[in-house]
N, C-alpha and C positions, 0 to 999 in steps of 0.2 A: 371775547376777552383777549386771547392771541393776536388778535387784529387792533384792538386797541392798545395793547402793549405795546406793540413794533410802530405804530405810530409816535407814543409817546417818545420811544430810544429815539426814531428819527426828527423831532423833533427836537430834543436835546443835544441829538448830535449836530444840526443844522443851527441853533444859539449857540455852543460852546465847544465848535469844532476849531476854530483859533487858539483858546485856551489848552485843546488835547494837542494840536502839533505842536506847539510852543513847549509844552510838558514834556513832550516825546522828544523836539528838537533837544532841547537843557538837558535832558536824562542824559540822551545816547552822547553829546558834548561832555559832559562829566565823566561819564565813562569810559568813553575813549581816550583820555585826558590821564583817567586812570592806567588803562592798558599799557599808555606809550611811557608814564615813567615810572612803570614795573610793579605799582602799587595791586597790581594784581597778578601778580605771580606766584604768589602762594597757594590762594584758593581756583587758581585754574590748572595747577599741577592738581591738588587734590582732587578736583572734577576730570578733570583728565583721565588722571588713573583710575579712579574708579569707574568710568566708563567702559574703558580698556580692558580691564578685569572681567567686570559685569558681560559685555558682549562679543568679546576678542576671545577670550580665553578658552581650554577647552577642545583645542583645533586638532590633536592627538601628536603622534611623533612623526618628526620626521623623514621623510625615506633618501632624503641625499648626505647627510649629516650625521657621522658618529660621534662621540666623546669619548676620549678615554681619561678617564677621569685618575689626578693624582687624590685618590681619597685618603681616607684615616685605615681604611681596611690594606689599602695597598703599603702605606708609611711601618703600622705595628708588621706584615708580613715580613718585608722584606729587612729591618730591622730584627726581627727573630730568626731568619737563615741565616745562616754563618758563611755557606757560600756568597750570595747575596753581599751582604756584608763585605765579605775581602775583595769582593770584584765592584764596587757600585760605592760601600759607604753610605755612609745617610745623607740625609737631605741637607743642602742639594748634592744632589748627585750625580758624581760623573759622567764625564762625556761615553761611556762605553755602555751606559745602559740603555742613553738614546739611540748606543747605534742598536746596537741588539732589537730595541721596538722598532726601528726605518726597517730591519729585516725581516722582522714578522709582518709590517702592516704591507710590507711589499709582498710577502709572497704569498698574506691573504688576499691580495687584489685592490689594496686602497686606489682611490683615484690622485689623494694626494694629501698632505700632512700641515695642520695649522699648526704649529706649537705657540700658545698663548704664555708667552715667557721670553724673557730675555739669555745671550749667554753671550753678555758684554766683559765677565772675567776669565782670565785665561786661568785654567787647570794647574794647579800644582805639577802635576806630571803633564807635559804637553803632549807627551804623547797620545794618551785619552783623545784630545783635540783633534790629533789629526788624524787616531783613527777614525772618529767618528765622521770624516769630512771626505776620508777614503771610500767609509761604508755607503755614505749618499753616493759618490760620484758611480761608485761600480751598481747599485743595486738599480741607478738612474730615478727614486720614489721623487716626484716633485715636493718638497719639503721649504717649507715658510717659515723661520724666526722675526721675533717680535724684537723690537728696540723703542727706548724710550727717548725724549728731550730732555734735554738738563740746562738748566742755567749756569752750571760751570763746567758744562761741556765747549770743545772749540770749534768753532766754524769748519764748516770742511771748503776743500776746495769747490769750484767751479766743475758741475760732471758737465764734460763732454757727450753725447751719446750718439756721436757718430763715429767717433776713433776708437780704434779696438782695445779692449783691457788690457792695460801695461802692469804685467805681474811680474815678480822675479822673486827670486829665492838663494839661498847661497848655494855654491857649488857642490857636487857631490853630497846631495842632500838621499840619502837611500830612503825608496819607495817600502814604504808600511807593507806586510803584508796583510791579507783579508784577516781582520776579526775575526770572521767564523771559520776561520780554517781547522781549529783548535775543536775538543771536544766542548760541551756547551757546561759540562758540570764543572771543568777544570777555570772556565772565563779567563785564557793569558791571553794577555794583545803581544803584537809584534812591537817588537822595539822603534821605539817614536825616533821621525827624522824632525830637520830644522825646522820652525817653524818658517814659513813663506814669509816673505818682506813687502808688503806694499804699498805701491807709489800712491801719496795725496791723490791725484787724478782715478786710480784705480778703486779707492775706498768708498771717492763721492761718487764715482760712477755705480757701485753696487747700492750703496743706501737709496740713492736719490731716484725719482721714477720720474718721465717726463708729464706733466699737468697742466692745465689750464682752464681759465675760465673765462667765457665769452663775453662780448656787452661790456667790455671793459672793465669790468670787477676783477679785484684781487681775490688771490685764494685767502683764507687767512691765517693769521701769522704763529708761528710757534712761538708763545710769550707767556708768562705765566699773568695771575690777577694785579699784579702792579706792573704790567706790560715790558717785562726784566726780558729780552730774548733767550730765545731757547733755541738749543743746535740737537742734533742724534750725537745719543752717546754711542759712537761705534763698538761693535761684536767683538771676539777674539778673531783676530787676521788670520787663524789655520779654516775658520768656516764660508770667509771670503771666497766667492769660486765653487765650494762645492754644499752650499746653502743656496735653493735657486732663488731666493730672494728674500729682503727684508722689509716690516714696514711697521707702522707707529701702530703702539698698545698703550698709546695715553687713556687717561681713565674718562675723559668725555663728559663731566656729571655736569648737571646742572648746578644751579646756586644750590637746592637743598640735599645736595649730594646723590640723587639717583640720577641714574643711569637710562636717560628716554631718547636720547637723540645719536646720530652719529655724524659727522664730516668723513668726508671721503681722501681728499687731499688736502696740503698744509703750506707754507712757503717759510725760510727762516731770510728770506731776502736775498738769498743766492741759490739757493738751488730748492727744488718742488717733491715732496714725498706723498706718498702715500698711507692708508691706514693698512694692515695686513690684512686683511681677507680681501681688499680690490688688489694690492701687490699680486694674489694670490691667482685672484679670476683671469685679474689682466693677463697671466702668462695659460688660463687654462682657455683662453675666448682668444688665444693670440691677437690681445690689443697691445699693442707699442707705446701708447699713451690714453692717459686718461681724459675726457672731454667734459668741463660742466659746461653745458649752453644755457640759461634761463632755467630752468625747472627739467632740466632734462640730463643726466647720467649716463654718456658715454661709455662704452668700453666696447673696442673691435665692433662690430656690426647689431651690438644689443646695445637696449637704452633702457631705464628706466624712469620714471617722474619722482623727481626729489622738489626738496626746496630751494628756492633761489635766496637764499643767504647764510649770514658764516655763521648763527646758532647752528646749522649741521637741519638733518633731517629725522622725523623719528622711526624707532622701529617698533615693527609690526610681533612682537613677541610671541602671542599665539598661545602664551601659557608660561607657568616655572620651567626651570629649566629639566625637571624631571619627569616632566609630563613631556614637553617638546624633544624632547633627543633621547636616543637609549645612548645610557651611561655603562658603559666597560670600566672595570679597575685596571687598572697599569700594572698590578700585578699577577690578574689574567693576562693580559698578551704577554708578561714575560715569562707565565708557566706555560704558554703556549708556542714563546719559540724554544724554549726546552726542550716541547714533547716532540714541532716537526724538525729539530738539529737529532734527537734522537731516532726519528723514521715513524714517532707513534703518531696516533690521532690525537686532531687538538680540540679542545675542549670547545672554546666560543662556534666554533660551527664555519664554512665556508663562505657562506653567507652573510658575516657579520658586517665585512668590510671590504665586500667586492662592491667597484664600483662608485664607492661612497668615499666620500672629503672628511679626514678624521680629524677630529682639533683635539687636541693636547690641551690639559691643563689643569689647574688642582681648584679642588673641591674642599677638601681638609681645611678644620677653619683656622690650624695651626700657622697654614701658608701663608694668613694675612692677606686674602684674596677675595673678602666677603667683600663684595658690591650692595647696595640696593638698587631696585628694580620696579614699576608701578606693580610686579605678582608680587614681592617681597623683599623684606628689607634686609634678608642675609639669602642673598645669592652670590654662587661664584662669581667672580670678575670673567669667567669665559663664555656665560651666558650671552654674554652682547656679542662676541665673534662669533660664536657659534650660530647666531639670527641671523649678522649679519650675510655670513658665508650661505643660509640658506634661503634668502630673502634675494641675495643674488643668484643663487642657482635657479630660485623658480618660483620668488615671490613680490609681491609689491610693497613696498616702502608707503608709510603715513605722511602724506603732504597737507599742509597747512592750507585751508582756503584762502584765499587771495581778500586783501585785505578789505576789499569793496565788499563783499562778502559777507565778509564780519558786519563791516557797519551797517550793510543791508538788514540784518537779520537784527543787529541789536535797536536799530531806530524801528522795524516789523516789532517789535515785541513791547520795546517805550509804546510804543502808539498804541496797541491793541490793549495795553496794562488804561492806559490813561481812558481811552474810549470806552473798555468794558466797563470799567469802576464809576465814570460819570455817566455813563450814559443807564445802567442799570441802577445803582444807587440800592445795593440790598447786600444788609448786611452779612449774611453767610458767604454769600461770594466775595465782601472782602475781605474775611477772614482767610477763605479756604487759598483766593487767588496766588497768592507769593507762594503757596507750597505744591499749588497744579502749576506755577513760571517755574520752577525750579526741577520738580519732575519734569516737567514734557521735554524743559531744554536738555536735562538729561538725558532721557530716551533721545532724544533727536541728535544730539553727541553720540550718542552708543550707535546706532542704526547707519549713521554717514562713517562712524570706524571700521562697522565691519562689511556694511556694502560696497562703500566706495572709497575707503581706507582714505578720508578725508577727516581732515581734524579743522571741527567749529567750534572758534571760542564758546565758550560756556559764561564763564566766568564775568566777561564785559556786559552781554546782553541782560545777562541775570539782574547785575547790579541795574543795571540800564532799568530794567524792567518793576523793578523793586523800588528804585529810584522814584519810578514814573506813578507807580502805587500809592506812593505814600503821600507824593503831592496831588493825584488823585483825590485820596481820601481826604487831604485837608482841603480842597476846592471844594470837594462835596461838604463839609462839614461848613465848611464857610459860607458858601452860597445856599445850602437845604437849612440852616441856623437863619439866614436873614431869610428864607421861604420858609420856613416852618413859623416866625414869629409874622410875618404877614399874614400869611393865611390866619394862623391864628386868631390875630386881631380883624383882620375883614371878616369872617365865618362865624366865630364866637357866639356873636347872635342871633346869627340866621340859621345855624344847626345845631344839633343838638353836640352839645361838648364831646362825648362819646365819640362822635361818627367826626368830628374835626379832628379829635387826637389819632382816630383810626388810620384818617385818611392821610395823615401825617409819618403815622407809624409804618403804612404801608407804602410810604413814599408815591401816594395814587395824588402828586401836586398837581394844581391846574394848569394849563398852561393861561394865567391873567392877561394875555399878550392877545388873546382870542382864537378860539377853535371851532371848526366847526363839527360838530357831533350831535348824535338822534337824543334828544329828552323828550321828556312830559311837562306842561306847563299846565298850572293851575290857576284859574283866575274866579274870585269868588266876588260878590256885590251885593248892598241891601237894597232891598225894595223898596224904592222911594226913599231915599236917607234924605233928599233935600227936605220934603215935610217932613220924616223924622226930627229933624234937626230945629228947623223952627218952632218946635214942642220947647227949646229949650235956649230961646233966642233972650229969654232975662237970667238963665242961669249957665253960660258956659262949660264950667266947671264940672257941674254935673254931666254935659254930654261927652265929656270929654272919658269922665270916670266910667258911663257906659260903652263909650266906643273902646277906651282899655280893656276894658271886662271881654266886651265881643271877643276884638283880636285876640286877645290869649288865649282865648278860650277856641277860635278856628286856628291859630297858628300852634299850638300847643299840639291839638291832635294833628297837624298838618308834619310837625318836627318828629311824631312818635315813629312816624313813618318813612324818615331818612329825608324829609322834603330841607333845602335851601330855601330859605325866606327872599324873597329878592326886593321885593318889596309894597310898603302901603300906600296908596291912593287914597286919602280921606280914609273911606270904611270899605275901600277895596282892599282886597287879598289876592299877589302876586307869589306863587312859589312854584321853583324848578326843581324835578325830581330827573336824578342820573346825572345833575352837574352840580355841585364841581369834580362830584367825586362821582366816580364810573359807576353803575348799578344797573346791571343787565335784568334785572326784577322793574325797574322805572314806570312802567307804566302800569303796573301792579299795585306798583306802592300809592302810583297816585290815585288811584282808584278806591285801594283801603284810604287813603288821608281824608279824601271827599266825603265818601259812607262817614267816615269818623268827624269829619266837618259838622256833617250834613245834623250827625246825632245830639254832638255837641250844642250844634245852634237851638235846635229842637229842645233841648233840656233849657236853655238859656231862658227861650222864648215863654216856655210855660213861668218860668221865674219872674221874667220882666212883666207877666201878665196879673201875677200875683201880687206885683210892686208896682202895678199901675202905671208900669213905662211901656212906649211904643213897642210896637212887633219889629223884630229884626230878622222879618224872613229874609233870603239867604238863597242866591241863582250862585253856579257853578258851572262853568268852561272847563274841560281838562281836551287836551288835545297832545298828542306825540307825533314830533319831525325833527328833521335835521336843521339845527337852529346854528348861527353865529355865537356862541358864548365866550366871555371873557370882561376885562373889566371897559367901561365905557364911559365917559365924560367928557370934563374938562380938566385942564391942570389947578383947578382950582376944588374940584370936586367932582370925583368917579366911583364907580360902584358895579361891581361886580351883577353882571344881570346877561338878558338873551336878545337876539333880533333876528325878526326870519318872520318869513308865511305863515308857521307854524304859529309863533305867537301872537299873531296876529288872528288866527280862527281860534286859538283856545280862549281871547275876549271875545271873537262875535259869539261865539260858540255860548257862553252865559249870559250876552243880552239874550241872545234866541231863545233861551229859556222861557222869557214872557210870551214870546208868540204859540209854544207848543204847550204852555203853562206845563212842565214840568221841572223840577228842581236842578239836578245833575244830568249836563251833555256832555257828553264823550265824544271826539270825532272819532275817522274808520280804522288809522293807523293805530289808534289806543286799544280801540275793540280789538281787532286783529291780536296786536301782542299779547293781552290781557284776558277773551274771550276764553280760554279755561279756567278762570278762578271768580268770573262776574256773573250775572243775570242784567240782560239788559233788556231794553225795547227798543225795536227799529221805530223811530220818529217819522225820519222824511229822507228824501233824500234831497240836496239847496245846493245852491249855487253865488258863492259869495261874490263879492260885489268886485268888479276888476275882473274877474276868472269865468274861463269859460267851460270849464270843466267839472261836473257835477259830483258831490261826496255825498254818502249817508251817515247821517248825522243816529245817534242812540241816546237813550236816557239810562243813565247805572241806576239800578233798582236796589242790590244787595250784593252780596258775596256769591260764591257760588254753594247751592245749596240752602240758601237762607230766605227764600221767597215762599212769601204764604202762598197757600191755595187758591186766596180770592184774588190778590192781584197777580198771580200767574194766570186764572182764567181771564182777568179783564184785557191781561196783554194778549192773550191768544184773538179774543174780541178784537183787540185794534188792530193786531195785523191782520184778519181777517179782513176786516174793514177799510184798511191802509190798500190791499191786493185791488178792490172793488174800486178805490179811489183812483190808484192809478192806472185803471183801464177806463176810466172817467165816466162809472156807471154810479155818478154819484147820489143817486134816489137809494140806490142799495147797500151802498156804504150806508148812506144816513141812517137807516133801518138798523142794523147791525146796532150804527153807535147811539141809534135812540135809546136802546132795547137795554145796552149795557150801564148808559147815561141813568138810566132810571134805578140801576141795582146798583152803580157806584159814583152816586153825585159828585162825589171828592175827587177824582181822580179827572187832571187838566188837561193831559194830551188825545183820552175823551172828549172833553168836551170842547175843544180847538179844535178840533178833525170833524166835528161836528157842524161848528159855529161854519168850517171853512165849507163842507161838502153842501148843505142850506145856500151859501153865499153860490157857489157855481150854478144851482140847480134856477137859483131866479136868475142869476148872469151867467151864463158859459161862456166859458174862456175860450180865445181864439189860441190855435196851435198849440193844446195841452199837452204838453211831455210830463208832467208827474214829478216835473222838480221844480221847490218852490226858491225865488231870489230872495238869497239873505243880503238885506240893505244893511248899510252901515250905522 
């Protein structure tokens, strides 16, 4: 049945394998068509992230990346100190508490300091400023401020970055002394000098970082959604110099506001910036500038694989942000430079932040800082630096597969959608199919995120594939509607309505175009119908009304049995069993149809004897091979029927019946299949006419189990008899079938093995083999 399954797919796929590309072409063209103008960017964000979640997440903390987080616990603290309070102020808060944190995380050992914030206002008291700018340059912490773009920011100069920083300040400006000279509980700063003066050249030279991008592509542009330009709104000029560098903390989101991608560099048409965590690396990797080549991220002697375009590349998150990083409050490091300006032990441990790159920045959802993200839709805004910074220290970035890629995969999924569904044609698969395309592409998203931190659309193919589904399913409905009312009507009368509708229901169509496959053919005939017939050569009508009666009465039991009618011959009887519809039982059945013929006619016969109408005894051929079936004619008139060998000896097969005089032959391939559910008798064994190769020929007696006593001995007699014949000791046969001849007159293949072994005995045959020629 397997085997004839997979035939029938390739068969369907070899008729309507045009119609599947064509499906699959249209699909994956719609789709793509889709992708390019954004009509699906919605639902491949949502597959996206949820991939990302699902198989990304999870990854635990990081070990190069600290956070010291401005919370809600650090905000109500230090607002409750009254020290606190007269040195710092609430939020924001002055430039003297940052210094006080550059001198804790320096002499815990940071490796070096994000702050995820801007500090583009200058201080009320400027001194604050320029301690804090004193506190960086002596404590040496490499320390990174963030700056933003503004559309009513101004252009900065042209940096130069081969001439040296042109700085100046006014004269006898007195040098700050150290912040922490001072006790830590008293918090006085030294009396603030001028603020520093500087020149245009000097200011764009600290913002602006050298950048490029290979293959002639622009970086792209700082400009907001109605492409209005955008410049840095420059820092306060006292952190110019001793901030060691700045760089862009624009918010990056996509259209539905989260936060999945980053760009690395920017250009505002004069001069090239950076985003702050590369500002950051670039001076920790001593890169001088930053390189995009194609798919490849630059910086000093490391590279990374990003994307080659200006949506930016995504990141690899790994999880929230409180799973991914250990979170410090900012108002632990600042009880902890309390404790070492005091000489005590400090609380966070030595270990906190030796070694490790610390990002700054608030968590508090007061600060107006809440991001979304594909783990959550209220996460800090310092989530994305903080990945960033650790994705560069020692992780790999999500690159887009390359667009061939895509449409490789989404025309692989149209095609297999289009193929599966016409070429199986069953119903539960095409329920189930759109929700196995939809999982598998998802797992196959999740799997290429977290093996090969590859991102494959989802989104296109799905549609592609869904697409391909549904005109699937109306091809099939279209074309199994105009095969289902064919069959129909061709079958209707030749089977029984049951097994047409089954054969229907179970999609087991034929192919009408011709196949070749093993059946059973049935061929039945009356004995002498031509003198039958002349019995009724002044009344027509009447033979007519007895040959109806016949055939319904062999075709009736022939139909109980799953038999196709194929066709009538005058008072012949032609029916195919296992075509049109598959039936691995076939020669079984045609076995009960004949026994059921056979009873049929029998009953008939005693009728028509009581009504004074001729006998309609009744020969029977059944023979199983591998026949040609499908429909056959002309275009004027065709009809479903068989051609082959096979039907060819299941007719010789019921004339032979008169020569062995008995009722029902069977050829060997029927016995074979059939021989545990029959009783037969081996006949002979012949050799049909054209053919040089001899078969044994049986007569079906019963079912199995269903044979009287007496003709089970008469058959033991014949084959007895039959062994003696063909060692051509035919006086001893004779004997045999005298002996059973006289206990059972009735039985023909008796008395034909008799009439034949008499006939050898007064002629012997020259060159006896024991097989007799069946003439046509």
């Amino acid at each position: 049945m397997a085997g004839e399954t997979w035939k029938l797919l390739q068969e369907r796929w070899r008729h309507h394998r045009l119609p599947m590309l064509g499906i699959a072409l249209v699909a994956t063209l719609i789709a793509l068509a889709c992708e390019l103008t954004g009509s699906l960017e919605v639902p491949e964000h949502i597959a996206y992230d949820e991939a990302l979640v699902r198989f990304t997440g999870g990854r635990g903390p990081s070990e190069q990346v600290v956070v010291v987080a401005i919370d809600q616990h650090s905000i109500d603290a230090i607002s409750q100190d009254a020290q606190f309070q007269v040195n710092f102020g609430n939020w924001p808060y002055t430039r003297t508490l940052w210094a006080r944190i550059a001198q804790e995380l320096k002499a815990a050992g940071a490796r070096a300091v994000l702050f995820d914030a801007v500090m583009d206002e200058r201080a009320s008291d400027e001194s604050a400023d320029l301690g804090f700018a004193q506190v960086l340059r002596e404590t040496g912490l490499p320390f990174y401020v963030g700056m933003v773009s503004s559309g009513s920011a101004k252009p900065l100069a042209r940096a130069d970055f081969q001439a040296p920083v042109p700085l100046t300040a006014p004269e006898a400006a007195p040098t700050p002394e150290p912040p922490g000279d001072t006790f830590p509980e008293e918090f006085e700063d030294a009396p603030a000098p001028a603020t520093p003066v500087l020149t245009p050249e000097a200011l764009a030279r600290a913002l602006a970082f050298p950048a490029s991008r290979t293959e002639g592509k622009a970086l792209p542009r700082l400009q907001d959604g109605s492409r209005t330009p955008r410049y840095p709104v420059p820092p306060t000029p006292a952190l110019v110099g001793a901030v060691n560098g700045f760089g862009l903390v624009d918010m990056e989101a996509d259209g539905d506001g989260s936060m999945r991608r980053t760009r690395f560099a920017y250009t505002d048409g004069i001069n090239t910036y950076v985003t702050l965590p590369v500002r950051m690396m670039a001076d920790l990797l001593g890169a001088k500038q930053v390189t995009l080549s194609g798919r490849t991220l630059r910086l000093g002697e490391r590279t990374w694989r990003v994307d080659d375009d200006e949506d930016g590349t995504a990141l690899d998150y790994g999880g929230p942000l409180q799973e991914r990083f250990k979170l410090v409050s900012l108002v632990d490091v600042l009880n902890d430079w309390v404790r070492r300006s005091q000489g005590k032990k400090v609380d966070l441990g030595e270990a906190t932040f030796k070694g490790r790159v610390v990002v700054i920045g608030g968590t508090a959802v007061g600060l107006n800082d809440i991001k979304a993200t594909p783990f959550s839709s209220t996460q800090p805004g310092l989530v994305k630096q903080a990945t960033v910074v650790d994705t560069l220290l020692s992780g790999t970035f999500i690159t887009r597969a390359p667009l061939g890629v895509d449409l490789g995969l989404t025309f692989l999924v149209a095609l297999v959608s289009a193929v599966l569904l016409m070429t199986a044609r069953w119903t539960p698969l095409e329920v189930a199919w759109p929700v196995v395309l939809v999982v598998g592409l998802h797992v196959l998203t999740g799997v290429l995120l977290k093996t090969s931190h590859t991102h494959v659309l989802m989104a296109m193919p799905a549609l592609a594939g869904v697409g391909a589904s549904v005109a699937a399913l109306a091809f099939n409905h279209l074309v199994a509607n105009r095969e289902t009312q064919f069959i129909r009507q061709a079958f209707h009368r030749f089977m029984e309505p049951k097994l047409v509708e089954q054969m229907i229901r179970s999609r087991q169509l034929p192919r009408l175009d011709g196949e070749n496959k093993e059946i059973t053919a049935f061929f039945s005939d009356i004995r002498g119908f031509s003198t039958f017939s002349e019995r009724f050569k002044e009344d027509p009508r009447q033979l007519v009304r007895i040959l109806n009666t016949y055939l319904t009465a062999v075709s009736g039991a022939l139909l109980r049995e799953g038999g196709c009618l194929d066709k009538y011959i005058g008072d012949a009887v032609v029916c195919l069993f296992g075509a049109p519809m598959a039936q691995e039982d076939h020669a079984v059945r045609a076995c009960r149809g004949a026994l059921a013929a056979k009873a049929a006619v029998e009953a008939l016969r005693e009728d028509f004897r009581k009504k004074g109408f001729p006998d309609v005894y009744t020969r029977i051929g059944v023979n199983s091979a591998v026949n040609f079936v499908g429909n056959f004619g002309s275009d004027q008139l065709f009809s479903y029927t068989a051609i082959g060998d096979g039907m060819n000896l299941a007719a010789r097969l019921e004339g032979a019946n008169k020569a062995y005089g008995s009722v029902i032959m069977i050829g060997p391939r029927t016995y074979e299949l059939a021989r545990e559910h029959i009783e037969v008798r081996e006949l002979d064994r012949v050799r049909v006419a054209g053919k040089t190769e001899a078969v044994t020929v049986y007569e079906l007696l019963a079912l199995k189990g269903q044979l009287d006593a007496a003709t089970r001995h008469t058959v033991a007699r014949y084959h007895e008899a039959l062994g003696l014949y063909r060692e051509a000791r035919f006086a001893e046969a004779a004997a045999v079938l005298e002996a059973e001849a006289a206990r059972s007159p009735e039985d023909g293949p008796t008395g034909k093995l008799l009439e034949r072994c008499r006939e050898y005995l007064a002629s012997p045959p020259e060159n006896f083999d024991g097989v007799a020629n069946l003439e046509k």
